[in-house]
C-alpha positions in Angstrom: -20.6 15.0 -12.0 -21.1 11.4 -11.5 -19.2 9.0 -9.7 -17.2 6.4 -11.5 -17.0 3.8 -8.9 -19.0 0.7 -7.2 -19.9 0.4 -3.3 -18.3 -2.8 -1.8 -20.0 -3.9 0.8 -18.5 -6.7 3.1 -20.9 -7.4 6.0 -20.2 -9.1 9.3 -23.3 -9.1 11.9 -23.2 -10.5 15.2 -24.8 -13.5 15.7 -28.2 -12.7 17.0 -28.6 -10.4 14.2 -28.6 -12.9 11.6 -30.5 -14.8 13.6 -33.2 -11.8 13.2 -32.7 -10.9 10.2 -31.1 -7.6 10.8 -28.5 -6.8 7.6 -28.1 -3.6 7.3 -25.7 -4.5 4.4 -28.5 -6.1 2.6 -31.0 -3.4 3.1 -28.7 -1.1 1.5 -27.3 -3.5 -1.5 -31.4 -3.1 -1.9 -31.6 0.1 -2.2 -28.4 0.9 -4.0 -30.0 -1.2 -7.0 -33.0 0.8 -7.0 -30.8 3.6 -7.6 -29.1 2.2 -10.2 -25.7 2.4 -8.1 -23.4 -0.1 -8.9 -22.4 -2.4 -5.7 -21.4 -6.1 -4.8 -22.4 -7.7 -0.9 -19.9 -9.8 0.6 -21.1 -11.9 3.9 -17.4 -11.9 6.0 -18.2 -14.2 9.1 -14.8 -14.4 9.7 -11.2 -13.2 9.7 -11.0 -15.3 6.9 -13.7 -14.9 4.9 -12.8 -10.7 5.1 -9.3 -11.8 3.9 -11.4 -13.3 1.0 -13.4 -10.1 0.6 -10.9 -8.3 0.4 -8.8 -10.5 -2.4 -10.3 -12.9 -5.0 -14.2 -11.8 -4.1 -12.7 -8.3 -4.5 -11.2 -9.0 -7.9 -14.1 -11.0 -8.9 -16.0 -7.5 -8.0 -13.5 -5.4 -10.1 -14.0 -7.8 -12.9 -17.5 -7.4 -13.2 -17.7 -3.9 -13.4 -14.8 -4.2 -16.2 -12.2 -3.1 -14.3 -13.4 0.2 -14.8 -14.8 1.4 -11.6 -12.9 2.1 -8.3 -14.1 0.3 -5.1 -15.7 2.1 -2.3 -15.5 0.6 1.0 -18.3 -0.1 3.6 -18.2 -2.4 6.2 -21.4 -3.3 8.0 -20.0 -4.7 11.7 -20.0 -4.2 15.0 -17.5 -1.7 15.9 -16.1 0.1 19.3 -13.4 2.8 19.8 -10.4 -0.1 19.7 -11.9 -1.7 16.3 -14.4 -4.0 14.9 -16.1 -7.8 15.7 -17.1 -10.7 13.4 -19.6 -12.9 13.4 -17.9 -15.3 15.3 -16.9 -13.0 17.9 -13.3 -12.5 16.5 -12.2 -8.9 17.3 -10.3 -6.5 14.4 -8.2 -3.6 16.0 -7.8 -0.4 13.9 -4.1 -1.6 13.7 -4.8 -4.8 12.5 -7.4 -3.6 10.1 -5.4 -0.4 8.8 -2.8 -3.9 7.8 -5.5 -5.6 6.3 -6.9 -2.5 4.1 -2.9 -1.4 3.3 -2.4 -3.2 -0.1 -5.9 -2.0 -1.4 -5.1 1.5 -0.3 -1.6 1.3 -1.8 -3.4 0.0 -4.6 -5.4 2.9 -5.0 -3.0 5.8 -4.2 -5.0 7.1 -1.8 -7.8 7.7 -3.6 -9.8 5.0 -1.3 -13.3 6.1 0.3 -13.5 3.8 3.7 -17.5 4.2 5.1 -17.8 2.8 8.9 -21.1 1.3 9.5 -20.6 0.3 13.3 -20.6 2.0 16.5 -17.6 4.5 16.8 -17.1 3.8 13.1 -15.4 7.6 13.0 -12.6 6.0 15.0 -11.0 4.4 12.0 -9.9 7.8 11.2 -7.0 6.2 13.6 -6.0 4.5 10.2 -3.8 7.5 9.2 -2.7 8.5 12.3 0.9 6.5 11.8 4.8 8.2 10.9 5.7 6.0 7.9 5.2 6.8 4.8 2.2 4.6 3.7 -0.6 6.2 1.7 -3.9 6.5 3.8 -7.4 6.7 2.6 -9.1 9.5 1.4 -11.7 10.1 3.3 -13.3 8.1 5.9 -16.7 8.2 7.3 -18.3 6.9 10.4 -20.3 7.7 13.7 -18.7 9.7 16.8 -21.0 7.1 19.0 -23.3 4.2 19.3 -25.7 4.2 15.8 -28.8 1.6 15.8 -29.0 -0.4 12.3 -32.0 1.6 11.3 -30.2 4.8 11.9 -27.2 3.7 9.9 -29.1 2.1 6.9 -31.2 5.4 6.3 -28.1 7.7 6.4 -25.8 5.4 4.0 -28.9 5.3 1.7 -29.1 9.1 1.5 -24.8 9.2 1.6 -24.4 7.3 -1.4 -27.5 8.9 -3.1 -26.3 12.0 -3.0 -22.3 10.9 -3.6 -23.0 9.2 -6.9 -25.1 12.5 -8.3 -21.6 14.5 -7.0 -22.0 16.3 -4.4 -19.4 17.1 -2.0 -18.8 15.2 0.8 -19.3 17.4 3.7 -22.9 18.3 1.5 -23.6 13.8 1.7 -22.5 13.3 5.7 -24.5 16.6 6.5 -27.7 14.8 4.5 -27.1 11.3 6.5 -27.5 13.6 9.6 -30.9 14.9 8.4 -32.1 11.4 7.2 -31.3 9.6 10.0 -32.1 11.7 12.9 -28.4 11.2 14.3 -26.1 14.3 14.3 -22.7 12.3 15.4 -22.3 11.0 11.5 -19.3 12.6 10.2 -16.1 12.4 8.2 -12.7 12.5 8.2 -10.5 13.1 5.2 -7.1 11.1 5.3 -4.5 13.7 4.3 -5.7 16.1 7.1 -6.0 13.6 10.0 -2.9 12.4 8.4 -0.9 16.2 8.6 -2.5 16.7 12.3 -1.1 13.5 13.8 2.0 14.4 12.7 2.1 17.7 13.7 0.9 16.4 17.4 3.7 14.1 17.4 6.2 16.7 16.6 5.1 19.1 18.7 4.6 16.4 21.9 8.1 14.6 21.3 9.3 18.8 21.8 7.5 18.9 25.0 9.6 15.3 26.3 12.7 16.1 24.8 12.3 19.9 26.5 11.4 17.8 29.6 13.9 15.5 30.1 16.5 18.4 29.6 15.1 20.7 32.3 15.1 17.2 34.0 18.3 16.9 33.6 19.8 20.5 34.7 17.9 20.3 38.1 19.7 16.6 39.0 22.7 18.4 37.9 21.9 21.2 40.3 21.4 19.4 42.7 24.4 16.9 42.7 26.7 20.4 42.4 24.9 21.9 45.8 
């Protein structure tokens, strides 16, 4: 079954790499139109300019494809385990990002497919990993480690390929493993990161709260001898 929905891409690359002419954003825009894979390419250069992405440029996306297709997300940046750079060198935590992405996700129930093209894109997964009662995305998909452009291009290409035919998602990061040559592509989905940080949470405020008592017995102990 095909997928009803439309690949936003908002693209912020350093520098040097527009000054090259490296885009992976645009390489892939290129070949989601040969597919016949409905899109829209957003240039973000700054913190605002992704604030604009991800409003009126958004709508204006939604618009065109008659309000009928659901957005899903792929920023092309620079990214590291603590978040993602801009062009102008500004630097987006995961926290500050997960902020930015909230009324979208809200938005969308849920139901929101966030794709990482950056270095340690995987560690957006930290987007769910929070104790209020937020909806979190989907599914999110990224590298474990450092991924060239040419690496990340091919693998989105055959991603979304396969994605818009139907296929399952595990089936599309497996493929982006194949294509590109790099095995540290893979996904998380948002209900399960979501369940497992909470369950960690639980289980480590347990271990403190089993500390500090056994803590506190042994001063008492001790101020009794």
């Amino acid at each position: 079954m095909a997928i009803k929905g439309f690949v936003y891409v908002i693209e912020s690359p350093a520098p040097h790499d527009l000054l090259d002419g490296r885009t992976e954003g645009r390489v892939l825009t290129e070949a989601l139109l040969l597919a016949g894979i409905p899109h829209w390419y957003s240039l973000a250069s700054d913190r605002a300019m992704l604030l604009e992405s991800l409003g009126n440029r958004l709508r204006e996306a939604s618009r065109h494809h008659n309000n009928k297709l659901l957005p899903i997300l792929h920023l092309s940046m620079h990214g590291s385990h603590q978040g993602v750079a801009l062009t102008n060198g500004e630097f987006i935590s995961w926290y500050d990002l997960r902020g930015l992405l909230l009324p979208l996700v809200q938005a969308m129930q849920g139901s929101l497919l966030v794709c990482m093209s950056s270095c340690f894109g995987s560690a957006g997964c930290r987007m769910a990993m929070y104790q209020d009662n937020e909806p979190h995305f989907w599914a999110l998909v990224g590298n474990t480690a450092s991924a060239t452009w040419a690496d990340a291009a091919i693998a989105y290409i055959s991603f979304y390929h396969l994605f818009f035919k139907g296929f399952d998602i595990k089936i599309c990061v497996d493929s982006m493993k194949v294509a590109s040559g790099d095995h540290n592509f893979t996904f998380f989905l948002g209900a399960d990161t979501k369940a497992g940080w909470d369950t960690f949470v639980h289980q480590r405020s347990r271990q403190i709260s089993a500390g500090v008592s056994q803590a506190a017995d042994e001063t008492s102990r001790k101020t009794k001898q």
